[in-house]
Backbone as XML, in Angstrom:
<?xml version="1.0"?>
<chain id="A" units="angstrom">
  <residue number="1" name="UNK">
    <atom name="N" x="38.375" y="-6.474" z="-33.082"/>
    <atom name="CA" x="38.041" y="-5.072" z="-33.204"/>
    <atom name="C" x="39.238" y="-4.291" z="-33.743"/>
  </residue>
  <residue number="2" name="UNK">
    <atom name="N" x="40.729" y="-4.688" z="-33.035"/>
    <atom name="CA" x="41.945" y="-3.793" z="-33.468"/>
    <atom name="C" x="41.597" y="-3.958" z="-35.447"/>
  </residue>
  <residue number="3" name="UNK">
    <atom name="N" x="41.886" y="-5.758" z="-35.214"/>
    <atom name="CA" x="42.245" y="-5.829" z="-36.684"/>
    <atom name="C" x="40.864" y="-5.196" z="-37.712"/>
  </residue>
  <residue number="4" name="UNK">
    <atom name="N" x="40.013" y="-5.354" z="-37.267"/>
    <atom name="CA" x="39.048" y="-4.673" z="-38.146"/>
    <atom name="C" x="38.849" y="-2.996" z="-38.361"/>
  </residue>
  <residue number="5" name="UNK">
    <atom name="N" x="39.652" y="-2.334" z="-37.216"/>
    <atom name="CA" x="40.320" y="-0.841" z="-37.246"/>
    <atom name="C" x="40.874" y="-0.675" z="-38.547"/>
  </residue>
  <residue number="6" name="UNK">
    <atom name="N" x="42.066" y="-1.629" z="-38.593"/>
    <atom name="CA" x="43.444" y="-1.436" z="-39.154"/>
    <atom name="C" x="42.896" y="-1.803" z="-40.521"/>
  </residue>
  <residue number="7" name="UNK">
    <atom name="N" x="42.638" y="-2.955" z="-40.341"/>
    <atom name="CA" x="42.322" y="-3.557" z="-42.108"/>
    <atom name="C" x="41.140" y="-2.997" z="-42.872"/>
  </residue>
  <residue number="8" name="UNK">
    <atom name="N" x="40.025" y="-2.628" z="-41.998"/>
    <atom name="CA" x="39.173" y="-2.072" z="-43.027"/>
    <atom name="C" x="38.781" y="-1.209" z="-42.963"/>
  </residue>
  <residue number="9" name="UNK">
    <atom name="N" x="39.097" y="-0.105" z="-41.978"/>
    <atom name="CA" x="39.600" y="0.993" z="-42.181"/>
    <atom name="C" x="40.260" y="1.879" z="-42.092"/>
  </residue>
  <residue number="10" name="UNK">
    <atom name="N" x="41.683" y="1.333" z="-42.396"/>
    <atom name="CA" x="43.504" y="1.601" z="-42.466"/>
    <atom name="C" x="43.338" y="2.529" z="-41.563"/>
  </residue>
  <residue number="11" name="UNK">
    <atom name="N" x="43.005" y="1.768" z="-40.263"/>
    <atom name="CA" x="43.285" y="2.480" z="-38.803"/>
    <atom name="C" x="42.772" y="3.591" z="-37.968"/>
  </residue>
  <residue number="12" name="UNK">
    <atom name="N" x="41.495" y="3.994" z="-39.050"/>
    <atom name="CA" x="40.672" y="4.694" z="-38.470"/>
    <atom name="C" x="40.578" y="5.926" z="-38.971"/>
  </residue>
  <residue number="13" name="UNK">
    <atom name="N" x="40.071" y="6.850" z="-38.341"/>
    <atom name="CA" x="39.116" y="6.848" z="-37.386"/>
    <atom name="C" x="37.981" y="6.193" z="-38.233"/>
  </residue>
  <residue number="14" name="UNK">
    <atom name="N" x="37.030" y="5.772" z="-37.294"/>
    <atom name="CA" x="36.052" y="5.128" z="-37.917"/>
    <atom name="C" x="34.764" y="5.390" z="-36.684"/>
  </residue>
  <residue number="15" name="UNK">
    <atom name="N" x="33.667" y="5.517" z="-36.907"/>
    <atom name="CA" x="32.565" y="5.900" z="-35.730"/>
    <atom name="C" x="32.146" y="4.441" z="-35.394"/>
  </residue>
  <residue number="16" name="UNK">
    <atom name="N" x="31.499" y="4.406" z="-34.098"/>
    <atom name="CA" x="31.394" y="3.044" z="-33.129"/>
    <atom name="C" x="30.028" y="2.741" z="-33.652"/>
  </residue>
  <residue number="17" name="UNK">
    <atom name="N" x="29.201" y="3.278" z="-34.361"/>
    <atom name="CA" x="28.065" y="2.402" z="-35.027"/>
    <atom name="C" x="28.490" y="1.179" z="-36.137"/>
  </residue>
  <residue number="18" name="UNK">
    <atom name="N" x="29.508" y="2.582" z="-36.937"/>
    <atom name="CA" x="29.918" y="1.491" z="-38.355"/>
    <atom name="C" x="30.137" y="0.373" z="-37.826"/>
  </residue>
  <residue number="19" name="UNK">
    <atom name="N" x="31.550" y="0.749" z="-36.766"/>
    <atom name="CA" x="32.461" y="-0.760" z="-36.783"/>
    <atom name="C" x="31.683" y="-1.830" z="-35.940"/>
  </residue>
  <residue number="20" name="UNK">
    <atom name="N" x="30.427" y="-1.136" z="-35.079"/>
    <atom name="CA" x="29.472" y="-2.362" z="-34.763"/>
    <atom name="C" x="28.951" y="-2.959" z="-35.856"/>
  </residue>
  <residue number="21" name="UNK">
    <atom name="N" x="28.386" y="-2.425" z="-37.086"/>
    <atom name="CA" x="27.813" y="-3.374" z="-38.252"/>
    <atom name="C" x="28.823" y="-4.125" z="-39.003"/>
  </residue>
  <residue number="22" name="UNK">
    <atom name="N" x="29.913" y="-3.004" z="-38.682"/>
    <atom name="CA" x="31.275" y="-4.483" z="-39.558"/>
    <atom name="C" x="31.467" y="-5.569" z="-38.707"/>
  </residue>
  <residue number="23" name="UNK">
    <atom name="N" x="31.542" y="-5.750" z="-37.668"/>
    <atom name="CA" x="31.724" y="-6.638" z="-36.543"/>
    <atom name="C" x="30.596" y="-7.738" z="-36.511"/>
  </residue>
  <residue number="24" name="UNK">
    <atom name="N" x="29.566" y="-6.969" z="-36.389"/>
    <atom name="CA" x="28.373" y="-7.881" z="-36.412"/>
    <atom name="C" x="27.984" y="-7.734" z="-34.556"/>
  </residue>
  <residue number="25" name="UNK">
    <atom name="N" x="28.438" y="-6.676" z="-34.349"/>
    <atom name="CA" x="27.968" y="-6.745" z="-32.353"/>
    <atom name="C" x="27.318" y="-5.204" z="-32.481"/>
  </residue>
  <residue number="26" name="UNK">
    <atom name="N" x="26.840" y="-5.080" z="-30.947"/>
    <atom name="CA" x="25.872" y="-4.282" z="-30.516"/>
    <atom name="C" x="27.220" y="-3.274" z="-30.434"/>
  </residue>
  <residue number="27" name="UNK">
    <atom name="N" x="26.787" y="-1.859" z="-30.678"/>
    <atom name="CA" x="27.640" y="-0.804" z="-30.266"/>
    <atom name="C" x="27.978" y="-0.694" z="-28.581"/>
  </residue>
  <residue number="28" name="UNK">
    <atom name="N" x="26.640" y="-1.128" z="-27.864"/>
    <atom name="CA" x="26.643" y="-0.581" z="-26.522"/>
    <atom name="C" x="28.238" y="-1.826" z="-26.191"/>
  </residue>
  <residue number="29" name="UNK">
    <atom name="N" x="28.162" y="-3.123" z="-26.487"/>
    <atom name="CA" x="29.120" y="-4.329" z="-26.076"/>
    <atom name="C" x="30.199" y="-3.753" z="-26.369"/>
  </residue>
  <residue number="30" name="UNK">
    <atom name="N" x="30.763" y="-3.249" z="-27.828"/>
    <atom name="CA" x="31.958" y="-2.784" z="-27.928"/>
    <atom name="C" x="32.503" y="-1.925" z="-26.992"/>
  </residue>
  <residue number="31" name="UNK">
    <atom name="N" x="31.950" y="-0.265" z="-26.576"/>
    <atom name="CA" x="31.975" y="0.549" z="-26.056"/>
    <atom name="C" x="32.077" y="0.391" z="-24.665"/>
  </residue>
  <residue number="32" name="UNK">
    <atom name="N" x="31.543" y="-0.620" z="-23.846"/>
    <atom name="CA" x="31.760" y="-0.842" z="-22.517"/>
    <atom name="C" x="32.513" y="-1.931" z="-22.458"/>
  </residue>
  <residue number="33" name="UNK">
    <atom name="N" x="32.441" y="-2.978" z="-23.263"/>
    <atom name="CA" x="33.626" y="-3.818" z="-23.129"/>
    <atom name="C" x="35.087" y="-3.972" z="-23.341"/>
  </residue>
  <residue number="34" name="UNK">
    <atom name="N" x="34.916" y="-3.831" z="-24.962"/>
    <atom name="CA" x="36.013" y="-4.208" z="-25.328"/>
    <atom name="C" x="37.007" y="-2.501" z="-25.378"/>
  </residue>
  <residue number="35" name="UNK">
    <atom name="N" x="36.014" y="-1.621" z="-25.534"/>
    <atom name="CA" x="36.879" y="-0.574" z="-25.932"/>
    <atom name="C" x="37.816" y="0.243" z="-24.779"/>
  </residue>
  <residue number="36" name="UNK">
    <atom name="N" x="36.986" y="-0.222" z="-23.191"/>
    <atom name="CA" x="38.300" y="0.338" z="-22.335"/>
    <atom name="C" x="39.207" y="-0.310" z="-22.213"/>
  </residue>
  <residue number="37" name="UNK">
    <atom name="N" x="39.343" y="-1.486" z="-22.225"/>
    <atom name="CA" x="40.067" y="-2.276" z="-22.622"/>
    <atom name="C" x="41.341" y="-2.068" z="-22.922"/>
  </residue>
  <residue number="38" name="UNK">
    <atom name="N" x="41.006" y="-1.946" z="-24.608"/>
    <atom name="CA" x="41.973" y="-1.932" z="-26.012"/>
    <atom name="C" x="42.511" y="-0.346" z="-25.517"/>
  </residue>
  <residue number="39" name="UNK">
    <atom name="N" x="41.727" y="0.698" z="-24.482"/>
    <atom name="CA" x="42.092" y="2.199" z="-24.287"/>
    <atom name="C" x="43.245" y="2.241" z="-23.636"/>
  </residue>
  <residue number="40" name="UNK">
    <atom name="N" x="43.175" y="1.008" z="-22.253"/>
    <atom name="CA" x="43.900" y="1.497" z="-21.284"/>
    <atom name="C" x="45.142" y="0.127" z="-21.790"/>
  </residue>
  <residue number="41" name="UNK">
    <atom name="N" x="45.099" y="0.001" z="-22.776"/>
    <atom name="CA" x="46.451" y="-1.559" z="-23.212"/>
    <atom name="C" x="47.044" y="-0.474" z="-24.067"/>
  </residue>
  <residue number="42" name="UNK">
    <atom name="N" x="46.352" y="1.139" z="-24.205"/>
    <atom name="CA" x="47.005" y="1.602" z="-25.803"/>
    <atom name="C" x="46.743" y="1.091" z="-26.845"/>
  </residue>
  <residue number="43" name="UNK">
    <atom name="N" x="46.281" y="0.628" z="-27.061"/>
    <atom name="CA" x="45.787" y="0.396" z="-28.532"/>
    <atom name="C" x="45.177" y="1.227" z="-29.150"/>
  </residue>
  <residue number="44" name="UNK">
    <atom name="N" x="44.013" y="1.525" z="-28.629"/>
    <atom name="CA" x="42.905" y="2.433" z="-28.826"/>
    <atom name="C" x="43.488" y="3.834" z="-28.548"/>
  </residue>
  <residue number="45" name="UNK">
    <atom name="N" x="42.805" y="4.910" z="-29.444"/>
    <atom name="CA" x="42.170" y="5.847" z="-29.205"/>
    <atom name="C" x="40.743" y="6.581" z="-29.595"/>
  </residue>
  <residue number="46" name="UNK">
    <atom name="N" x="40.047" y="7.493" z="-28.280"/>
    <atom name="CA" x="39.043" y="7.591" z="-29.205"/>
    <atom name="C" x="39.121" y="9.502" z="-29.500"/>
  </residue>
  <residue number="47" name="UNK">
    <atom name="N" x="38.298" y="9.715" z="-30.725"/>
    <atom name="CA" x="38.819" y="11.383" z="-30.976"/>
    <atom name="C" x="37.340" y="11.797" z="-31.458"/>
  </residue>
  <residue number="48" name="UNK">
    <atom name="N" x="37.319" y="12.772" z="-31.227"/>
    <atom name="CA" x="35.782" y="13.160" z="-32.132"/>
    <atom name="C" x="35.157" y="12.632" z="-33.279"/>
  </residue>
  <residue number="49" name="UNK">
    <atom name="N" x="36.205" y="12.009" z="-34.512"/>
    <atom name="CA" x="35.824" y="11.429" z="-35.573"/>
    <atom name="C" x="35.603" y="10.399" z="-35.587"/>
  </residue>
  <residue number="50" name="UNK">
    <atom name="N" x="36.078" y="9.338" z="-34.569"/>
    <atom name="CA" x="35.927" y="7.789" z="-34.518"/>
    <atom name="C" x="37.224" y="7.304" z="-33.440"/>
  </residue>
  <residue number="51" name="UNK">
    <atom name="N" x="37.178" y="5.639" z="-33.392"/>
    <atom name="CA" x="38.196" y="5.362" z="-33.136"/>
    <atom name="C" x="39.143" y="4.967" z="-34.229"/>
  </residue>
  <residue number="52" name="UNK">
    <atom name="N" x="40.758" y="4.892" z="-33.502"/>
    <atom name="CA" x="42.005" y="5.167" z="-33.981"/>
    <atom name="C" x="43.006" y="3.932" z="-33.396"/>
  </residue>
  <residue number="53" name="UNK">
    <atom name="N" x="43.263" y="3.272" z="-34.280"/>
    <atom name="CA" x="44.705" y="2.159" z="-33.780"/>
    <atom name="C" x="45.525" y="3.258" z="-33.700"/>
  </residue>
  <residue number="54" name="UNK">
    <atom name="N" x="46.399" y="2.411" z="-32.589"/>
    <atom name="CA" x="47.540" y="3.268" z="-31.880"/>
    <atom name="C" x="48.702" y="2.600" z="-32.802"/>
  </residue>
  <residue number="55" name="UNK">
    <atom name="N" x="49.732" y="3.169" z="-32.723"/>
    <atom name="CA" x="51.004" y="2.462" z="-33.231"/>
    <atom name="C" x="51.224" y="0.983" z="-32.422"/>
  </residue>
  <residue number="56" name="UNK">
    <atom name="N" x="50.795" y="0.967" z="-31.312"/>
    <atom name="CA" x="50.826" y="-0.249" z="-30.053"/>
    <atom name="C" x="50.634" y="-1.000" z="-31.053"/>
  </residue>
  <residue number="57" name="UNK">
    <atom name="N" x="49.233" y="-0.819" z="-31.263"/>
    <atom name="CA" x="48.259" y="-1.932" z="-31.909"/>
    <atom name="C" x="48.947" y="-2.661" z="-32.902"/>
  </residue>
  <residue number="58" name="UNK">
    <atom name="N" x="49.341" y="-1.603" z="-33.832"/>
    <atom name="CA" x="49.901" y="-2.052" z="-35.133"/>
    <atom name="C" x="51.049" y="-3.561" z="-34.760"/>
  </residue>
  <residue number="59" name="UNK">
    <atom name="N" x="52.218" y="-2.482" z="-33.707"/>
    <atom name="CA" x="53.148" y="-3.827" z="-33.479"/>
    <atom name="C" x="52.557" y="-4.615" z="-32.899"/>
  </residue>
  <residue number="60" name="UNK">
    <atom name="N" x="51.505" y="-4.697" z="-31.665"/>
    <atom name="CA" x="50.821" y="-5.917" z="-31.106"/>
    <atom name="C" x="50.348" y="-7.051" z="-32.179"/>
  </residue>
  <residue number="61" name="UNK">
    <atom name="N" x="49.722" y="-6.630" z="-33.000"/>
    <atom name="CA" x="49.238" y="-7.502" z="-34.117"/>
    <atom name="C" x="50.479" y="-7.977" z="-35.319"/>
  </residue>
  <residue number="62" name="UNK">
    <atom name="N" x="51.594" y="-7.398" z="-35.172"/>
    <atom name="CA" x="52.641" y="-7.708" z="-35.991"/>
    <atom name="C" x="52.396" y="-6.838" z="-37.419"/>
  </residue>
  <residue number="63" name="UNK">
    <atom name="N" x="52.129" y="-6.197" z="-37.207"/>
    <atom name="CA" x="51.851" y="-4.931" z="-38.528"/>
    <atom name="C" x="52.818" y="-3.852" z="-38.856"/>
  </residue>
  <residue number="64" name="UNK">
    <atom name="N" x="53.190" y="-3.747" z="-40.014"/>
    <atom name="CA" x="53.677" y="-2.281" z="-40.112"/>
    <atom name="C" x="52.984" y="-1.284" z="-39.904"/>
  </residue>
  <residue number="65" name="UNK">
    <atom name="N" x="53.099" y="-0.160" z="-38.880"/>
    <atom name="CA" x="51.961" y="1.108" z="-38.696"/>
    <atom name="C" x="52.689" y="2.148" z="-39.925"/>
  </residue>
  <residue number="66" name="UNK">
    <atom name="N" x="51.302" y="2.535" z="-40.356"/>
    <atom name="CA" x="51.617" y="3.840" z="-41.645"/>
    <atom name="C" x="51.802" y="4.541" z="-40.599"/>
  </residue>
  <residue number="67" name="UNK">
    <atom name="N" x="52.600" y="5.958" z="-41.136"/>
    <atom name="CA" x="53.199" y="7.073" z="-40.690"/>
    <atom name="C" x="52.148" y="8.227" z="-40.042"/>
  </residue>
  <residue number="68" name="UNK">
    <atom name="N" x="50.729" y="8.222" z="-40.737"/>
    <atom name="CA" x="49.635" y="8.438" z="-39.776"/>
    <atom name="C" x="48.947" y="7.833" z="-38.910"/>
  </residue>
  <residue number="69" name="UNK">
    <atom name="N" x="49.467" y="6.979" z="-37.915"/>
    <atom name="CA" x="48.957" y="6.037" z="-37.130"/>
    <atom name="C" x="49.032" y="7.051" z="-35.333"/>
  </residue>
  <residue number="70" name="UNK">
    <atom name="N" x="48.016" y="6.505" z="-35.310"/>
    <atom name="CA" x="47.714" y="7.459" z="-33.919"/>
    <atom name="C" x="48.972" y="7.153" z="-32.909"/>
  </residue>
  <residue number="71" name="UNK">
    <atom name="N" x="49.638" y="8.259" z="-32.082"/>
    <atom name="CA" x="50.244" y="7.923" z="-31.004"/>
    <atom name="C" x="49.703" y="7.106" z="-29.832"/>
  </residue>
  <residue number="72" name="UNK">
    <atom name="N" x="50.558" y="6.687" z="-29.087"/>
    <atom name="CA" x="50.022" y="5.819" z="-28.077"/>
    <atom name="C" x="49.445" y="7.023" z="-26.845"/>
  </residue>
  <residue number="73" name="UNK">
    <atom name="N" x="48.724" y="6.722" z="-25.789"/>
    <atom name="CA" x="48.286" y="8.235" z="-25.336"/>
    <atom name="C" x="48.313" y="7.688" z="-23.898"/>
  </residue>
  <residue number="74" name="UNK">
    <atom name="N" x="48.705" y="6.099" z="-23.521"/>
    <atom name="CA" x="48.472" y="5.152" z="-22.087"/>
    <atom name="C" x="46.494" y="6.027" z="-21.683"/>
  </residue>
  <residue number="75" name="UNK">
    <atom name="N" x="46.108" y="5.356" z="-23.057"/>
    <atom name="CA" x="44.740" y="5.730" z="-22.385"/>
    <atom name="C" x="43.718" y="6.848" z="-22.191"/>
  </residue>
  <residue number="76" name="UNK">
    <atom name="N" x="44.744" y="8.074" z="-22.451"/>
    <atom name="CA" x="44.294" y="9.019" z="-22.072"/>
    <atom name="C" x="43.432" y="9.780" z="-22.960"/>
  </residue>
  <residue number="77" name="UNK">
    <atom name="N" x="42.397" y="10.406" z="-22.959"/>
    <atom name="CA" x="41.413" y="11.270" z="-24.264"/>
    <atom name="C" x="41.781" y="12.452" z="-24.376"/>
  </residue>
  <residue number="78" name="UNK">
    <atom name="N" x="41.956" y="12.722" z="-25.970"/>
    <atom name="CA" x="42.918" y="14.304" z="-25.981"/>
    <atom name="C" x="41.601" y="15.271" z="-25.796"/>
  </residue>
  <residue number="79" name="UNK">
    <atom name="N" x="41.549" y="16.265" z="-24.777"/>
    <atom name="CA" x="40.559" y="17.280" z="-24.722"/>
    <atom name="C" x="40.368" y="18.323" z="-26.345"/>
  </residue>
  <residue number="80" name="UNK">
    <atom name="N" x="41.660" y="18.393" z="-27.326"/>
    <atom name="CA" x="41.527" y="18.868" z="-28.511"/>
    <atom name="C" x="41.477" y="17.967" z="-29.777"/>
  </residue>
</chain>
């Protein structure tokens, strides 16, 4: 899920239907599974427009993060 953030769509945001049809899984599986998950490791964020690789992510996976790469947030959802 990170790497399919990052690589195909250079880290997001991206809405949880798409990246279920890029994936090939059910939206509901991502969203209760994997995505608190990847939330509370930092990886993830989610924002009104989609989800967002964190800078975490980037180094977790051994990536250079571009300079718009979401901050790490330990999880937390920005109310703005």
């Amino acid at each position: 899920m990170l790497r399919a953030i990052i690589e195909m769509y250079n880290g997001g945001p991206v809405g949880l239907e798409t990246l279920a049809a890029a994936l090939g899984e059910e939206s509901v599986t991502l969203e209760d599974l994997c995505e608190p998950y990847l939330m509370q490791m930092g990886f993830l964020t989610r924002t009104p427009r989609g989800r967002c690789a964190t800078r975490l992510a980037y180094e977790h996976l051994g990536l250079k993060a571009p300079e718009a790469a979401a901050p790490e947030d330990n999880g937390q959802q920005s109310l703005f």
